[in-house]
N, C-alpha and C positions, 0 to 999 in steps of 0.2 A: 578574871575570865580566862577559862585555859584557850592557849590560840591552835589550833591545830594547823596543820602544813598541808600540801596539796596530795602529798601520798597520802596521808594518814586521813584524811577527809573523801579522796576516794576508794580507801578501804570501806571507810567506816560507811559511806555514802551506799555501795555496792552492796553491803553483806546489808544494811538495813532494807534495801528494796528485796533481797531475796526474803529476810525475816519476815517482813510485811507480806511476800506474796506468797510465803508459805501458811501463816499463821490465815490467811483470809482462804487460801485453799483448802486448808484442814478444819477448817469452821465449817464452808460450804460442804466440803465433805465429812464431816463429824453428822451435820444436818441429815445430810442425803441418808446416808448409812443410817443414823438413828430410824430414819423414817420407813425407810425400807425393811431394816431387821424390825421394826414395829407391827407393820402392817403382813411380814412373815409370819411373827410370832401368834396375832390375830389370828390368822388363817390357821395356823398350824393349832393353838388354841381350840377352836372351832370343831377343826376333824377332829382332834379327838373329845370333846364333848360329843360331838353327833355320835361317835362310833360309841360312847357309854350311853349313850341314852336309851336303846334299847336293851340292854342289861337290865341297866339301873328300872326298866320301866317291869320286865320281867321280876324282877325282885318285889317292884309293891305290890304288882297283881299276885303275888302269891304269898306277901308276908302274911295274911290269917293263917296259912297254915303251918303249921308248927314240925320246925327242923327235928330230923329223927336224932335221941340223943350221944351226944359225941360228935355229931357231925357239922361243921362249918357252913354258914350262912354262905351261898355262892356269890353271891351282891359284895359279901365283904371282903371272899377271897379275890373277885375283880379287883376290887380299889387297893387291895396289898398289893395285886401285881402290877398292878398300872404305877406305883408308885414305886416298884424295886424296878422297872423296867427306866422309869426317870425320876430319879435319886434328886440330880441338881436344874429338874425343871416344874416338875408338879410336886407343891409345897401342902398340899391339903383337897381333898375331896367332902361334899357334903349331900345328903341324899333328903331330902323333905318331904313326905309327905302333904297333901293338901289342905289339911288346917297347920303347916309350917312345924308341924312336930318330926326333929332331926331323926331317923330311923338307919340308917348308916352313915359313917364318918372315920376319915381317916386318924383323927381321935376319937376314943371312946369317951371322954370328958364331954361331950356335947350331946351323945346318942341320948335321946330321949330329953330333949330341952328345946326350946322355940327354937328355929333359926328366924334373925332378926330379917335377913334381905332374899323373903322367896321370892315366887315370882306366882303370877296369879292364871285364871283357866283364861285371861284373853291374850297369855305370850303363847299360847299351843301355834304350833304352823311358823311361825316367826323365827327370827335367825335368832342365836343365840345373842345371849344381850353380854355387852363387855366395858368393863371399868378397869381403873384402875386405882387401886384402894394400899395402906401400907397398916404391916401389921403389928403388932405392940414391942420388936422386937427395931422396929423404923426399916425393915426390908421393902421394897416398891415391889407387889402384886398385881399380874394381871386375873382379873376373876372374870372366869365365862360361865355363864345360867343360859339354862334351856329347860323348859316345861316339859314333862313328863305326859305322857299318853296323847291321845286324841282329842278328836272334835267332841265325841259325845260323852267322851269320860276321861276329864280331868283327874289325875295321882297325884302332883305333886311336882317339885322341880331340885335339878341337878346344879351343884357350882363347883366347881374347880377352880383352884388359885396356882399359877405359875405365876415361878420368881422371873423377876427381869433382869437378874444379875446377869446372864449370858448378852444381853443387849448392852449391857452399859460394860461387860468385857470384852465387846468388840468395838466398841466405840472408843475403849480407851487403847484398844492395838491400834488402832487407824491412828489417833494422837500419835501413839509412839513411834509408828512407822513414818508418820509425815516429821515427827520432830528428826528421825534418823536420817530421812532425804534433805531436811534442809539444810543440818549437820554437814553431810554429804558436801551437800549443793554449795554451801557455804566455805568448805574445806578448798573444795575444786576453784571457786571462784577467787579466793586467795591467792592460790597457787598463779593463775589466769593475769588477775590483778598486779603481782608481781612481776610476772614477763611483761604486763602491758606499761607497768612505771619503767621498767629498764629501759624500752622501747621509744615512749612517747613521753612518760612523766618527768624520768630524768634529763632529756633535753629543756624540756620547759625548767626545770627546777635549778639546770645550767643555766640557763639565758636568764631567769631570773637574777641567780650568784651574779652574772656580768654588769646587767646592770643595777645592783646596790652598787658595783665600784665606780660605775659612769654616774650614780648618783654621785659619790662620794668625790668627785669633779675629776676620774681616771676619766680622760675621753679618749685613751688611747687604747680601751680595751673593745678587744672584737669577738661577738658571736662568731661558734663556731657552725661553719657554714654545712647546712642543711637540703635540702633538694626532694621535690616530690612531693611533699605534703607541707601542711600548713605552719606548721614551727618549721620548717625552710623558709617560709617567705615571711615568715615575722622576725628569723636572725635577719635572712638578708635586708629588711625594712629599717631592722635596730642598728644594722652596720651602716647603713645609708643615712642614717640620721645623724650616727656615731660621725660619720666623717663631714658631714655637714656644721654640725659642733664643732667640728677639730678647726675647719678651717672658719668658721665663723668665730672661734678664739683669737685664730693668729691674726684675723682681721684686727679684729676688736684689740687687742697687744698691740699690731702696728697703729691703729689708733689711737691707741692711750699712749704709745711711746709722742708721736707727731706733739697730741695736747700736752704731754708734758715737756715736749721739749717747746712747743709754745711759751708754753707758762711760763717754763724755766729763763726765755730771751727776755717775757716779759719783765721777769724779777731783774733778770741782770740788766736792764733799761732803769730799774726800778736803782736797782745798786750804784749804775753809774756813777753819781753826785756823789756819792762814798766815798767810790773809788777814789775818781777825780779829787777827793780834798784827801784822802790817805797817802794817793802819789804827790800829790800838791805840795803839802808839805814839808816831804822829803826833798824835792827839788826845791824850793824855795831855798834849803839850807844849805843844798851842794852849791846852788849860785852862789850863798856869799862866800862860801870856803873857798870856792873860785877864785873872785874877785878879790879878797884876800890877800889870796895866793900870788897871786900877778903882780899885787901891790907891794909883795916882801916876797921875791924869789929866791931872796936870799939867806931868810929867815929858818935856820934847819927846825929849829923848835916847833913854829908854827906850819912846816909844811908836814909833818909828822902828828901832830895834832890833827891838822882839817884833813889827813888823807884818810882817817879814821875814822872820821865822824862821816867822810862821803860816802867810806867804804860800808859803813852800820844806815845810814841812808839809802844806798842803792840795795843791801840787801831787804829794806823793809818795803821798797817799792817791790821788790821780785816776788815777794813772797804773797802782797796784794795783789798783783797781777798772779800769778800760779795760783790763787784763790779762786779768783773770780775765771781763770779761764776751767780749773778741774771742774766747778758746778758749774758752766757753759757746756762744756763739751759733751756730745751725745754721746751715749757707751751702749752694751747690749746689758742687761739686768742679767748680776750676778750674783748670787745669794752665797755671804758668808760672814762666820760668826761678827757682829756688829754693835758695838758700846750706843749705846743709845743718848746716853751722858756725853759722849765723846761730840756725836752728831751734835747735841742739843749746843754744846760750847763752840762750837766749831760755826752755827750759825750767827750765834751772838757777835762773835767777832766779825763775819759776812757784814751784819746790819749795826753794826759799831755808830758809822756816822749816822742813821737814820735816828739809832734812839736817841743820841744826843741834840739830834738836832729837835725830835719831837720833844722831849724835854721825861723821858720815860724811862725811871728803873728798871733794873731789871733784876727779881731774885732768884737765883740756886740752887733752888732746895733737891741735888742729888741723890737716890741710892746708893750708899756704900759699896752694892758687887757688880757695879757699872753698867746695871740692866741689859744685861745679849741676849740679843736675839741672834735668829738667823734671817740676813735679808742684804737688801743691796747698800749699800751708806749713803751714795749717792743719792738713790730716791729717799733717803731717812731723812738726808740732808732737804731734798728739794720740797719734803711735805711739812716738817719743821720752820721751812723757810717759810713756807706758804702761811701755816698759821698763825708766827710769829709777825709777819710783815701785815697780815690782816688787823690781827691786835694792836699794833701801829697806829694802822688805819683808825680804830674805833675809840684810839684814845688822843683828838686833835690837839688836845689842851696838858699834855701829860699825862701821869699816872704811872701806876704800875705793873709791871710784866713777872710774871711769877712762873718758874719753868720747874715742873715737881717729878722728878720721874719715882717708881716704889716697884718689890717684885715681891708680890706675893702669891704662895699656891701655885706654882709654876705660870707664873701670868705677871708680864712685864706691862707695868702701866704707865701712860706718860701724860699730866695734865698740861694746856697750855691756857693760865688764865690772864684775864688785863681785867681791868679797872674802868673801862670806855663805857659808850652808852648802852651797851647790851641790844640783842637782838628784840624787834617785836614778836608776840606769840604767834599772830598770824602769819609769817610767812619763815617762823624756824624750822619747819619743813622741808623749803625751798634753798635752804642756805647751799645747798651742795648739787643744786639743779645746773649743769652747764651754763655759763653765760649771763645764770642772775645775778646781780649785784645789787646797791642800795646808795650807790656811791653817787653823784656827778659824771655825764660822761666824760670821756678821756679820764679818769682818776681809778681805772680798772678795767681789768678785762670780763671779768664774773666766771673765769677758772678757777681760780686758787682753788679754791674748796672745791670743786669737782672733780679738781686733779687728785688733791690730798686723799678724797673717797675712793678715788679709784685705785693711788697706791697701796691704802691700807688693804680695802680688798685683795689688791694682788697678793700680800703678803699674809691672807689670812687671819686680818684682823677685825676691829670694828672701833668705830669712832663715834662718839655720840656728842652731843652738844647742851649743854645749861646754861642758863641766857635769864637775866633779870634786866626790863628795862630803866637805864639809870645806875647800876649797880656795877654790871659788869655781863663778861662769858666765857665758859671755860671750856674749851675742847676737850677731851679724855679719849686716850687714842689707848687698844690693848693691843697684845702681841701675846705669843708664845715665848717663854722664855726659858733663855737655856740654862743647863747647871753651871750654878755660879760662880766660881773662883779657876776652875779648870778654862772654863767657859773666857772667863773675863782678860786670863792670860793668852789666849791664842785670838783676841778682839782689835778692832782698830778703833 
């Protein structure tokens, strides 16, 4: 279906009401005009029938007597001149006598043979009678008859046939002359129509252009501002909603920043026990190298040995604490090239003690060009966290954690599956609703998954969820993905 645009629809809108109001005006008047040059023609028909009929009555009262020879019947010289006087309106004349025997005729082919449509002694006194008959040639004829002679003595009757071509030649100048004005009319309106899109249409056809981008989530673009009529006060209505948007966004950001850094204290509460047995330990070992130590201070062998092992100890506690404080810490969201693979390892090692302590593998299955995106690591890290620690969650008894990421078709995908009881169908809807959860209280907050749906959104993705219960459930988070080897060199 062709779509047409608001100029070309009120082109085409304008010039069809002109069309229509032309073609209904040239009809009514094609009507009028026919009707009138008809009841002209009538009339004019008429007179001159009356003005032959005393010729023509002349002529029968005196056809016994016999024209002197060489000389012209006068009755037949009328009807030649009445016919060279109108060439392209009286097509035939005929003269009857009263038993219908033709006796003059603008052919001679007829003189002296019936005419088929006299007319009888009770049209005497009567208006001429008038039809409209066509003749073998398909020409439309008007024929006018009128009786000959009087009351007390019946002759015979006159008909004359004019053509109606001059009526239907003026009926078809009125067509042309109306098709010329709406031409015209048509032409002007265009012109008209064009000042009035420069004027009024173009504005609307701007503020439309603004908002596809405000659709396209620019909510930083503004109508330009209008005054005085009505697309003034619908930019200025689109700006006011524009900035109503704008700052109903950064709400909504500082709110999703708060929940996420909620979430975020929750996980690191969640990690604590981790931590504490990753530092754990490492101290444990520096005490006895300690102890040791004190016990042989004089030992150079073995003080050179345990200052090694304290020194690869303390560095592995720093490194767990500088872990867990970078995913604590609130930052302001910064979008830049981002290994997705990078993140997804980077959380494994975060939740190192929880899997083992759940008793849960975990598999690798990486893309080769390190899946980049553009986005922040930090929240890549914190919605991986989220998934990965719910997976946890859903498998009490073991199992296993399966982390897949693939890029394909410019589209970086990232599956997070376990092996736990799987979601119910009735409420995998709800999984990503604020605050719901399925847990025990105290065993969740019912973020995770709300957070995670809101990062992905921020970052222009989409997340979706497949759930068997019994089986298992696999998150499937997509992204945009960047060109890959350029990409994956300048990533973290």
């Amino acid at each position: 279906m062709i779509r047409l645009g608001l100029r070309a629809r009120f082109f085409l809108y304008s010039n069809t009401v002109i069309a229509v109001t032309m073609v209904l005006v040239t009809f009514f008047w094609m009507l009028h005009e026919r009707q009138s040059l008809h009841e002209a023609f009538i009339n004019r028909g008429r007179s001159i029938v009356d003005a032959m009929a005393l010729p023509m009555t002349l002529a029968l009262e005196r056809a016994p007597t016999a024209a002197a020879p060489g000389a012209t019947d006068p009755a037949t010289q009328y009807i030649v001149e009445i016919l060279t006087r109108n060439p392209d309106f009286v097509r035939y004349v005929i003269v009857s006598d009263a038993q219908g025997r033709v006796t003059h005729s603008s052919s001679r082919d007829l003189t002296g043979h019936h005419f088929d449509r006299p007319l009888g002694a009770d049209s005497i006194g009567a208006r001429p009678d008038v039809t409209i008959r066509q003749d073998r040639s398909g020409e439309r004829l008007l024929e006018v008859r009128t009786a000959l002679g009087d009351a007390g003595s019946f002759l015979g009757s006159l008909a004359v046939g004019f053509s109606l071509d001059p009526i239907e030649d003026s009926v078809a100048a009125v067509v042309r002359y109306a098709a010329l004005v709406a031409l015209v009319l048509m032409l002007f309106n265009s012109a008209l129509t064009a000042l009035y899109v420069e004027t009024l249409i173009r504005p609307i056809l701007t503020l439309n252009e603004t908002m596809k981008w405000a659709g396209l989530g620019d909510l930083g673009v503004r109508a330009q501002a209008r005054s005085g009529d009505e697309v003034g006060e619908l930019s200025g209505a689109f700006n006011r909603m524009m900035d109503e948007l704008e700052a109903g966004r950064e709400r909504e950001e500082a709110q999703l920043a708060q929940l996420a850094h909620a979430e975020k204290m929750a996980a690191v509460g969640t990690l604590a026990a981790g931590v504490a047995h990753e530092v754990n330990n490492p101290l444990a070992g520096i005490t006895a190298c300690l102890e040791n130590l004190r016990a042989n201070p004089d030992d150079a062998e073995m003080r050179s040995r345990y200052l090694d092992l304290i020194g690869d100890g303390l560095m592995r506690i720093e490194r767990t604490i500088t872990n867990l404080l970078d995913f604590s810490r609130q930052r302001e969201v910064t979008l830049e090239p981002t290994s997705l693979n990078h993140s997804l390892r980077h959380v494994v090692e975060l939740v190192g003690f929880q899997l083992r302590q759940a008793g849960v593998e975990v598999v690798l299955d990486l893309d080769a060009d390190q899946a980049m995106v553009m986005a922040d690591h930090f929240q890549m890290e914190q919605l991986f966290l989220n998934l990965v620690l719910n997976a946890i969650g859903a498998m009490p008894a073991g199992g296993t954690l399966t982390l897949k990421t693939r890029v394909r078709r410019g589209e970086a995908v990232v599956e997070v599956r376990d092996t736990g009881t799987g979601i119910p169908e009735g409420i995998r809807d709800r999984v990503f609703d604020p605050f719901f959860t399925t847990r025990e209280a105290g065993e969740g907050t019912g973020l995770g998954l709300a957070v995670s749906h809101s990062i992905v959104a921020a970052h222009r993705g989409t997340i979706e969820v497949e759930s068997k219960v019994g089986a298992g459930t696999t998150f499937r988070v997509r992204f945009a993905a960047m060109a890959g080897a350029a990409a994956a060199r300048g990533g973290r």
